[in-house]
Structures are given as C-alpha cells and as structure tokens.
Backbone as CSV, one residue per row, in Angstrom:
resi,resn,N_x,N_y,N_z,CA_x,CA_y,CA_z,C_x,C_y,C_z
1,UNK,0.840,-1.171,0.000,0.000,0.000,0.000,0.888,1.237,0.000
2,UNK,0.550,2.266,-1.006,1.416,3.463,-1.295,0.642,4.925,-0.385
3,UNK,1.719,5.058,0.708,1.172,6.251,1.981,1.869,7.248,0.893
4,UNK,0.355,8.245,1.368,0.414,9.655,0.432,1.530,10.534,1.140
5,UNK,2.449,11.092,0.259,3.308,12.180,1.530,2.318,13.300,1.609
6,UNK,2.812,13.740,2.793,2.294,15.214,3.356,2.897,16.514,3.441
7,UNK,2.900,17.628,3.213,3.203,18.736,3.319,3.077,19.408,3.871
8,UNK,3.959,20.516,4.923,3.600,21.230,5.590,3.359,22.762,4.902
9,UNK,2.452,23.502,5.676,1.641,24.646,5.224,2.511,25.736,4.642
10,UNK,4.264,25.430,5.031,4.749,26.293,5.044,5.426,25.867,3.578
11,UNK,5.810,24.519,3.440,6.114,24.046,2.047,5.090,24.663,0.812
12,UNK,3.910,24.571,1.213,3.271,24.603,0.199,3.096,26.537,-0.046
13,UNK,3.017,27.077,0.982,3.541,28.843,0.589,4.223,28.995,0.347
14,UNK,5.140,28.212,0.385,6.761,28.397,-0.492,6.412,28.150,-1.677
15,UNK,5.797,26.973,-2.013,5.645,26.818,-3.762,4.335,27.676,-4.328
16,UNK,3.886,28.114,-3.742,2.939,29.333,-4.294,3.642,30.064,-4.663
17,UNK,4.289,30.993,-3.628,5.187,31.953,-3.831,5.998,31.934,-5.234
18,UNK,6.510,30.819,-5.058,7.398,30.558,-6.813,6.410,30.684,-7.929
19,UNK,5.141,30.601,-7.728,4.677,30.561,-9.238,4.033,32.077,-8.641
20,UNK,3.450,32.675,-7.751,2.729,33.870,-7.741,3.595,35.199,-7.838
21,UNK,4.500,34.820,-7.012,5.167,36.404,-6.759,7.006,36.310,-7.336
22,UNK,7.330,34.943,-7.669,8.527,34.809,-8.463,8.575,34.624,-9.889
23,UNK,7.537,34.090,-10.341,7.312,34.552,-11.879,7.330,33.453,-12.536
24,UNK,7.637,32.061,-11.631,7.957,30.481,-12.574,6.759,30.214,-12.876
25,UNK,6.796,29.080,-13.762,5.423,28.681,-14.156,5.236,27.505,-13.395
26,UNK,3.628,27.036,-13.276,3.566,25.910,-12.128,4.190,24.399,-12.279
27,UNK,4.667,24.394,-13.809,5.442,23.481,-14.008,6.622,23.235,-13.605
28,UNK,7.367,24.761,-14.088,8.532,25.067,-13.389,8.865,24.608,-12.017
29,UNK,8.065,25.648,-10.947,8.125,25.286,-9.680,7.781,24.189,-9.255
30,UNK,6.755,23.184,-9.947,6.781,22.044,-9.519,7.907,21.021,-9.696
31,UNK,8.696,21.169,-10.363,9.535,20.335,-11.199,10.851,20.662,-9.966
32,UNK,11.114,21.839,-10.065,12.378,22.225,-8.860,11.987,21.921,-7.820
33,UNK,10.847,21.590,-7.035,10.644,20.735,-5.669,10.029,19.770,-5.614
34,UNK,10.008,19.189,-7.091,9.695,17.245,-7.093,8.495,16.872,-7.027
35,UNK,7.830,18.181,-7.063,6.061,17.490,-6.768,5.053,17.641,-8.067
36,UNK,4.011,17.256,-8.243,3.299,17.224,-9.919,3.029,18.685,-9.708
37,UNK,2.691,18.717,-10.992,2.338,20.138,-11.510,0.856,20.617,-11.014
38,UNK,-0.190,19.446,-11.496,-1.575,19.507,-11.233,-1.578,19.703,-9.218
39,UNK,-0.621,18.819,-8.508,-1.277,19.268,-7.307,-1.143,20.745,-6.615
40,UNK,0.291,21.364,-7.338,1.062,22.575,-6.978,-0.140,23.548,-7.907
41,UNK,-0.854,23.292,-9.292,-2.054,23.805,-9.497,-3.199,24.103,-8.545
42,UNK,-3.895,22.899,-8.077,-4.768,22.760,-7.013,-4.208,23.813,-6.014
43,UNK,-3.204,24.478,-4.910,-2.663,24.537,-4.172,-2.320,25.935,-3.902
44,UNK,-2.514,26.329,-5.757,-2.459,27.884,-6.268,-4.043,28.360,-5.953
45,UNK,-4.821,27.752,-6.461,-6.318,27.546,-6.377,-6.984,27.717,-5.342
46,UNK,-6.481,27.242,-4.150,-6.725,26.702,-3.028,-6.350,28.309,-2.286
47,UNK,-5.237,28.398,-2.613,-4.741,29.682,-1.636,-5.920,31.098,-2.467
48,UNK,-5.963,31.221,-3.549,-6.943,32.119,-4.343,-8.137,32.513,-3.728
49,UNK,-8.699,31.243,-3.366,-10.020,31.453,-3.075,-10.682,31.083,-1.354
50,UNK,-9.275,30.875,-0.953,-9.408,31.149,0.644,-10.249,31.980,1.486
51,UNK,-10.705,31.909,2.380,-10.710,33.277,3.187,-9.739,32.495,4.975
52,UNK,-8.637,32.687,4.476,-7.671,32.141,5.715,-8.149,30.862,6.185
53,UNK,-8.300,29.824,5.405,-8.695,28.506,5.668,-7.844,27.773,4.779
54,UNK,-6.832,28.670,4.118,-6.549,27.417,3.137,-5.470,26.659,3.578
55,UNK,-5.394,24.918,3.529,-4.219,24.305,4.424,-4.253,24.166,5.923
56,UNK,-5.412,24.217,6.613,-5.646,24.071,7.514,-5.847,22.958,8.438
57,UNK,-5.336,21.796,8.002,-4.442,21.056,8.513,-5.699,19.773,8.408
58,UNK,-5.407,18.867,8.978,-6.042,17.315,9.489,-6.963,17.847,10.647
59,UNK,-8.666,16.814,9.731,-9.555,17.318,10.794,-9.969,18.384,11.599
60,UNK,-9.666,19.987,10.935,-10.461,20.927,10.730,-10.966,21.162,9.783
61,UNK,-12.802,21.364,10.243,-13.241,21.559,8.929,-13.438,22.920,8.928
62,UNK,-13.626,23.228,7.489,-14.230,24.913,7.195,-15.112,25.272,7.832
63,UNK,-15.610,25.846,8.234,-16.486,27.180,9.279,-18.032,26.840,8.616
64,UNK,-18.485,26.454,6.950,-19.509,25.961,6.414,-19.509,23.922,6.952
65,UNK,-18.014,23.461,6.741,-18.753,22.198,7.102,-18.751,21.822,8.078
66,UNK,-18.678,22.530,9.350,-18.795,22.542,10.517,-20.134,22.652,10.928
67,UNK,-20.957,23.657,10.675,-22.118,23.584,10.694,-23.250,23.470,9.552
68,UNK,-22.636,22.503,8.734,-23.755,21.252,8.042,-23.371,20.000,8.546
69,UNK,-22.375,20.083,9.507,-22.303,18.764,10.514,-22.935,18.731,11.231
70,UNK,-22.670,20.068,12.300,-23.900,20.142,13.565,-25.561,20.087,12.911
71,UNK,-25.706,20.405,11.639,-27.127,20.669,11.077,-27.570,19.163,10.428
72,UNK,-26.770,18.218,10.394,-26.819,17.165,10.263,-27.077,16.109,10.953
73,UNK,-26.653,16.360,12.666,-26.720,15.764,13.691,-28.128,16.489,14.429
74,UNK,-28.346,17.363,14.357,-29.679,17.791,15.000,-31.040,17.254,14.001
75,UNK,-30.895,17.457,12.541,-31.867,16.914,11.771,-31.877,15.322,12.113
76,UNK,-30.860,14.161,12.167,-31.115,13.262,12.794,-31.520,12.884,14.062
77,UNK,-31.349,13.776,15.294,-32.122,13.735,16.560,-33.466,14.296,16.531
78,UNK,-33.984,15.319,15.253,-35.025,15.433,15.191,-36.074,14.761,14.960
79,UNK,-35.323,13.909,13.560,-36.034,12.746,12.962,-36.634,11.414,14.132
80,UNK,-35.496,11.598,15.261,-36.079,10.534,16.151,-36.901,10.306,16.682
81,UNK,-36.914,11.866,17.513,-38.170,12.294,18.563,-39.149,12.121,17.651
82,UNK,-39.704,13.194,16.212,-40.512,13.007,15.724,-41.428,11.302,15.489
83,UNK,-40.191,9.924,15.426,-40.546,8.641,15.044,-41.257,8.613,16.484
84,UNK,-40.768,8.801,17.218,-41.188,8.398,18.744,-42.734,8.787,19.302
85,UNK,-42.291,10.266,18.605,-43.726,10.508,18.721,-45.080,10.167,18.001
86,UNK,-44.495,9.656,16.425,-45.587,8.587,16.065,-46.175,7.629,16.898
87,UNK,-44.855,6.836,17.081,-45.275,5.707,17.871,-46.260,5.750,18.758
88,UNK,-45.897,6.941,19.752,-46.881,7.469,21.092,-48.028,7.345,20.780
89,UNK,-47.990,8.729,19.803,-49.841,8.696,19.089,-50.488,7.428,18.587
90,UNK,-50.156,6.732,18.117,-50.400,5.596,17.413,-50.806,4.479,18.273
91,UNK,-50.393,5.130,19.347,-50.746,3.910,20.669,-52.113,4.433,21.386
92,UNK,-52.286,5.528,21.167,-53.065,6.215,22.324,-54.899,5.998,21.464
93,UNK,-55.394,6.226,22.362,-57.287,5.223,21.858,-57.652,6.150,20.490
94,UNK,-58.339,5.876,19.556,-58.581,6.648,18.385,-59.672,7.767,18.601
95,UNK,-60.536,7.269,19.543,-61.860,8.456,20.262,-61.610,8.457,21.767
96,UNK,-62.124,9.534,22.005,-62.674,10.262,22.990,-63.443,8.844,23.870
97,UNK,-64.218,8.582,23.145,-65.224,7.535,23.868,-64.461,6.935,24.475
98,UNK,-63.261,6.206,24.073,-62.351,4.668,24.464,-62.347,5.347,25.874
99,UNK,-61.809,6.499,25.709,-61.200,6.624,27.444,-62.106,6.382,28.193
100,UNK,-61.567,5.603,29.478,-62.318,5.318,30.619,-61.715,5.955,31.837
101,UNK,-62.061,6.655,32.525,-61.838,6.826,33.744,-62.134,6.994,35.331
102,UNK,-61.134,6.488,35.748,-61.655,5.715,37.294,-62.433,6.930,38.268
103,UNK,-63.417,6.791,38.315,-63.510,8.344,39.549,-64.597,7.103,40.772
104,UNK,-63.356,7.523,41.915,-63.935,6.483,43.141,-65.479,7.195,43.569
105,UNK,-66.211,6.022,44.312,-67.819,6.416,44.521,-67.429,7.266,45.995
C-alpha cells in the first residue's frame, strides 16, 4: 500500500510563492521541488479562493462544514423524537369515547 506524503503549510507557501510572486510557471516550480504540476495547481487555487482557511491542517473543517455537521446531527435527533412521537400517538385510543376513567364512589 502506497502512503500519500504530506506537506507542511509552510512548504506549500513556499511553492505558491514561486509561481505567484517569483514569476515560474507551475510546471517550473513544480519540477524544482519534485512534486506534480496539477497538485502545486490545485494549491495555487486553493490559496486564491481562501478566506484564511486554506491548508488548515487534518480534521479541521471549514467554518460551512462545521455547521452542516452540527445541522446534520440535529436533523437526525429530530427525525427521532418526531418517530417516537408517532409511535406514542399511534398507541393512544382513536376516540374520545375509548377513554375510561376511574372516579372512586
């Protein structure tokens, strides 16, 4: 099994830098630090359209999928109660009439 290497945040602003503000092309700069062209693409991309999230490491998510997680986990606890509360109703007498109740003499 082939483990992906990893990069640190600071590697990869370094190879931005070479294609943004040094003038190489992403081939170029990819080629002088050994890595493909397409991911040092992605990476240009990535930093572009940031808003200070980009490279933010293992298991942080973005500020949006953070809360379509939490909005994900509450729509499933919603879904529960709601089943539960079928159930309830579904148990309880269909009229008025059924009920009986005890009132001592």
């Amino acid at each position: 099994m082939v483990t992906r290497k990893k990069y640190s945040k600071e590697f990869k602003l370094d190879a931005i830098s070479l294609v943004r503000d040094q003038g190489y092309t992403r081939r170029e700069a990819a080629s002088s630090l050994g890595i493909d062209a397409t991911m040092l693409g992605r990476w240009v991309n990535e930093r572009q359209t940031d808003d200070g999230q980009a490279f933010r490491g293992t298991g942080k998510l973005m500020p949006e999928q953070e809360e379509i997680r939490k909005l994900k986990v509450q729509v499933k606890r919603l879904e529960m109660e709601k089943d539960i509360l079928k159930k309830r109703r579904s148990s309880l007498p269909e009229k008025h009439g059924d009920i009986r109740v005890y009132c001592p003499a």
